[in-house]
C-alpha positions in Angstrom: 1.6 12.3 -0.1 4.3 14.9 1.2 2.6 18.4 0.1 -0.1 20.3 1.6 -3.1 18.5 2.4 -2.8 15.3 0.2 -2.7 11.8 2.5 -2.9 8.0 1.1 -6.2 8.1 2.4 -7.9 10.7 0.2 -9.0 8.2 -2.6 -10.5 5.6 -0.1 -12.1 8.4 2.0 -13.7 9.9 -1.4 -14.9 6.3 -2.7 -16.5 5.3 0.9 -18.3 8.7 0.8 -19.3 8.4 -2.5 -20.8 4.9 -2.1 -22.3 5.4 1.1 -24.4 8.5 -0.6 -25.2 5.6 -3.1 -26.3 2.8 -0.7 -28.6 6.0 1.1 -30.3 6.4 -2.0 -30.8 2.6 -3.1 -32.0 1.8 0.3 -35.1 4.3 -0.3 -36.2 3.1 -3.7 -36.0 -0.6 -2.6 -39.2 -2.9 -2.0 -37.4 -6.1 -1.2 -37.3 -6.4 2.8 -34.0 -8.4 2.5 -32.3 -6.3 -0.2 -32.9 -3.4 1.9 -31.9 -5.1 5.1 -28.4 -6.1 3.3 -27.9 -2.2 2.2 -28.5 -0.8 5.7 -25.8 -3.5 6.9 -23.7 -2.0 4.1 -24.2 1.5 5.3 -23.4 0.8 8.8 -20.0 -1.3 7.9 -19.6 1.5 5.5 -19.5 4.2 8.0 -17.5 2.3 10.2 -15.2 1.7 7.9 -15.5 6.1 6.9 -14.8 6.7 10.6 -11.5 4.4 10.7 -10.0 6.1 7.5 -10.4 9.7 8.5 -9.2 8.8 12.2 -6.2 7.1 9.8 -5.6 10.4 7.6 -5.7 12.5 10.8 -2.4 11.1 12.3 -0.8 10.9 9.5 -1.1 14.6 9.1 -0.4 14.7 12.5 2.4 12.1 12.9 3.1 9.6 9.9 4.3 12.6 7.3 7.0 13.8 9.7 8.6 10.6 10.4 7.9 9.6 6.4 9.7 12.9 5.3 12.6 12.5 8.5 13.5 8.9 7.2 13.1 10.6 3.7 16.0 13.3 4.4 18.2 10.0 6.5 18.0 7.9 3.5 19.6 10.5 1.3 22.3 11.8 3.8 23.4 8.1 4.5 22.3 7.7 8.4 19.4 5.9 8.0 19.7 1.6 8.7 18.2 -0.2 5.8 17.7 -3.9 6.7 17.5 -6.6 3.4 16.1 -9.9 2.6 16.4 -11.9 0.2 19.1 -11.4 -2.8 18.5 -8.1 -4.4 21.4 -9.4 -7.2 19.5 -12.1 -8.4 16.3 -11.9 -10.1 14.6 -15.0 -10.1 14.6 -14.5 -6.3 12.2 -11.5 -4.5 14.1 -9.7 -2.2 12.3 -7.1 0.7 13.7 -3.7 2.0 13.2 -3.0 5.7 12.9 0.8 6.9 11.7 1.6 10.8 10.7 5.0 12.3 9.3 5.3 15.8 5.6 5.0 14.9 6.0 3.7 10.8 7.7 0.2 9.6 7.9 0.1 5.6 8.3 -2.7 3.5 9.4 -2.4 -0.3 9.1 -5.8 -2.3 10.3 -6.9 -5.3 9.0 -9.8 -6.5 11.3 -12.4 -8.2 10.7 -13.1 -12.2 8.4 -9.6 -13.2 10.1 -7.3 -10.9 7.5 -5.7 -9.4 7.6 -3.5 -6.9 5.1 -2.8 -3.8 5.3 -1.4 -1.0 3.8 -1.8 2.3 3.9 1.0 5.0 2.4 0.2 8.6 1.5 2.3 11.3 1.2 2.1 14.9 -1.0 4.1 17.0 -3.8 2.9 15.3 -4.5 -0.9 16.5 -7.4 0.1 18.8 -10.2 0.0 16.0 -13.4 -0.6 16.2 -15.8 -3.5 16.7 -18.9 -4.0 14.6 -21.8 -6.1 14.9 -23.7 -7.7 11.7 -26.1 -9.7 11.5 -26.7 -13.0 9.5 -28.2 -11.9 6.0 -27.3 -15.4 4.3 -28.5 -19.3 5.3 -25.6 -21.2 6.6 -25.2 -23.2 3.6 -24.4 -20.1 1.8 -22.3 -18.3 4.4 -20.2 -21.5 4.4 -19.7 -21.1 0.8 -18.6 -17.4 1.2 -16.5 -18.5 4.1 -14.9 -20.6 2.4 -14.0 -18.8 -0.9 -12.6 -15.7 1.0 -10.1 -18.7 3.6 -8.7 -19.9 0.2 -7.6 -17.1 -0.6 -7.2 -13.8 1.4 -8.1 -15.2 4.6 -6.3 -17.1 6.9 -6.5 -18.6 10.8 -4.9 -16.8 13.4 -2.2 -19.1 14.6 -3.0 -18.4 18.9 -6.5 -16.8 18.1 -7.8 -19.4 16.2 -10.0 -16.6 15.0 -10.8 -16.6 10.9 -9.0 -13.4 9.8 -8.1 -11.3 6.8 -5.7 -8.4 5.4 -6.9 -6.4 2.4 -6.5 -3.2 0.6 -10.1 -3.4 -1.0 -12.5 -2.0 0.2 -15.3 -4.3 -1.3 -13.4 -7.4 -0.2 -13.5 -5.8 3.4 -17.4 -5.6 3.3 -17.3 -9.0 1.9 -15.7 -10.4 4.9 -17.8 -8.7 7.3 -21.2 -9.8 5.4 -19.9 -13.9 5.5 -19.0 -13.6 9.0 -21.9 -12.6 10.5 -22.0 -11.5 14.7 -19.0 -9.4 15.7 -16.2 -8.7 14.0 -13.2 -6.9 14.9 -11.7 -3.9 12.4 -8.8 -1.6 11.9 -6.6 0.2 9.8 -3.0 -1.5 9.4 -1.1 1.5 7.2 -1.2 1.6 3.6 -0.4 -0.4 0.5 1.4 1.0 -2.7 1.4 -1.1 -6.3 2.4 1.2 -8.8 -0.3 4.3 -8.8 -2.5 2.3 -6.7 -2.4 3.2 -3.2 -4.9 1.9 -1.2 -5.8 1.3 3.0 -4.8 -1.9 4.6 -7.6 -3.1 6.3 -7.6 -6.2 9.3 -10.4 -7.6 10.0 -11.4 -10.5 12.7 -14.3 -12.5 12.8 -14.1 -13.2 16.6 -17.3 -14.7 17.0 -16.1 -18.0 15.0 -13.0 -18.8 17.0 -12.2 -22.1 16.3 -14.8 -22.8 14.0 -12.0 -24.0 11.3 -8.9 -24.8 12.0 -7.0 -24.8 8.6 -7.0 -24.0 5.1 -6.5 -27.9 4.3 -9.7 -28.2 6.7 -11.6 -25.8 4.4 -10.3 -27.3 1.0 -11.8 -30.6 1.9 -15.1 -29.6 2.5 -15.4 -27.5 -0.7 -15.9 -30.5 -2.8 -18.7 -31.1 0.0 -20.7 -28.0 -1.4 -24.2 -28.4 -3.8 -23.7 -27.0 -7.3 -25.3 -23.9 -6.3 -23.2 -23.2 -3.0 -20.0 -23.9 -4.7 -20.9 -20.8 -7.3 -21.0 -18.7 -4.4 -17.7 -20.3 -3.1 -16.0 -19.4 -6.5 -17.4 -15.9 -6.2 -16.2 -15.4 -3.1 -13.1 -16.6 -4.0 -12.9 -14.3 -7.0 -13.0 -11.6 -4.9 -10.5 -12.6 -2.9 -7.7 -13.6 -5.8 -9.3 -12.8 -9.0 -10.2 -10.1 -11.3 -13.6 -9.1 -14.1 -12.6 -8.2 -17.3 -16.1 -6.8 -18.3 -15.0 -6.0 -21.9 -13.4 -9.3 -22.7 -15.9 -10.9 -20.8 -13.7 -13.6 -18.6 -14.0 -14.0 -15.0 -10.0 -15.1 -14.0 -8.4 -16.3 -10.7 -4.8 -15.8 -9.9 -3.1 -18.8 -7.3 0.5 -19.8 -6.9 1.6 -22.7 -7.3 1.2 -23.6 -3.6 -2.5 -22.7 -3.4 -3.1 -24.6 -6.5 -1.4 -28.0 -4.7 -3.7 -27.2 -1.7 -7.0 -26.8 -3.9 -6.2 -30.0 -5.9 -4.4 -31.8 -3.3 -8.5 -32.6 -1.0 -10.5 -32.3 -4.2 -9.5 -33.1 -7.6 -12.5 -31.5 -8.7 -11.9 -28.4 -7.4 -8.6 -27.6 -8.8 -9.8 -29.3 -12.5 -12.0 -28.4 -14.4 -14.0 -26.4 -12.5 -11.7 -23.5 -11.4 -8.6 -23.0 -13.5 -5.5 -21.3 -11.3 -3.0 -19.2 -12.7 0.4 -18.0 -11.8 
């Protein structure tokens, strides 16, 4: 991230370009009306989403490597103010470092038990964003579903907003969020996140034209056990990608929760938590 060219953004830049090329191609061979309508929204979310990550990569080139390789050089020589929570002396309890520049604020994690470490670097400079537009692709039985799967998981309520909102470093789940909250939608990049090798953009996103549509996460775990059969597939889908993971080879399908999320799933639906979604964690 330090020498020459090379910025936390390269990989993301390369996959969106990549896949957009793809989507260009699949939206010519397509006969379905629909399928092709749902790729051209891809595309455009998809080069929205190209524009925010090179505007991203510019200033750190410009800015963010400076102030990343300054704090560097004050960590080493002793001047730099390092800010702890948490009790980095016991291990059954996480504990998060706390580093500030003028324009970056950088989080590293560990988390209590497996001691894993992550860490979280975000920028300023770059809240202004973009909006985007999309438009509804799904019947609001389904778009409910999605809705829903994505709030139990990634996405949350904004507390004064009351808009649904979500924080991601993955790309798909991004274009996820845009597709189940159809109208307009409010997008920027937040920094970037690092999980071992895995360094990946931290995308915000704000569906603002469905303020006050829910008003919790307990809301939305009582009226998943509300869905058909069908619409509660998509709901675990969607909730897959917001929490889970595909093991192609060994064919499983898993979703990680804490213990909290699991109370909150079980505690407006039995039959949600039991037998029909298994949690983890």
């Amino acid at each position: 991230m330090l020498s020459g060219e090379n910025t936390p953004f390269d990989e993301s830049i390369k996959a969106l370009s990549d896949w957009l090329q793809k989507i260009e191609e699949e939206i010519k061979e397509s006969n379905d009306k629909n399928i092709a309508n749902l790729r051209r929204t891809m595309l455009k979310v998809g080069r929205k989403m190209l524009m925010l990550a090179e505007q991203a990569r510019e200033k750190w080139l410009k800015t963010y490597r400076q102030e990343l390789e300054e704090l560097i050089e004050s960590l080493r020589s002793g001047r730099a103010k390092v800010i702890i929570s948490g009790d980095p002396f016991n291990e059954d309890r996480s504990f998060v470092v706390h580093l500030y520049t003028e324009n970056l604020t950088i989080n590293v994690a560990r988390v209590a038990k497996s001691g894993s470490i992550t860490i979280e670097m975000a920028f300023t400079g770059l809240r202004g964003g973009t909006h985007i537009a999309v438009p509804k692709l799904f019947d609001e039985n389904k778009l409910r579903a999605m809705q829903y799967g994505l709030l139990l998981t990634d996405g949350s309520i904004h507390k004064r907003g009351g808009y649904p909102v979500m924080g991601t470093n993955q790309l798909w789940q991004a274009i996820a969020w845009l597709l189940a909250w159809p109208g307009r939608n409010h997008m920027y990049v937040d920094g970037v996140g690092i999980n071992g090798n895995d360094v990946g953009i931290a995308w915000k996103l704000m569906a603002i034209d469905h303020k006050d549509e829910v008003r919790s996460k307990a809301e939305v775990a009582g009226e998943v056990g509300k869905l058909s059969s069908d619409d509660f597939v998509i709901f675990l889908l969607f909730a897959v990608l917001g929490d889970g993971d595909v093991d192609v080879e060994e064919k499983f399908v898993r979703l990680h929760m804490g213990e909290s999320k699991r109370e909150l799933w079980g505690q407006h639906n039995r039959e949600v938590e039991e037998p029909r979604v298994q949690g983890e964690g």
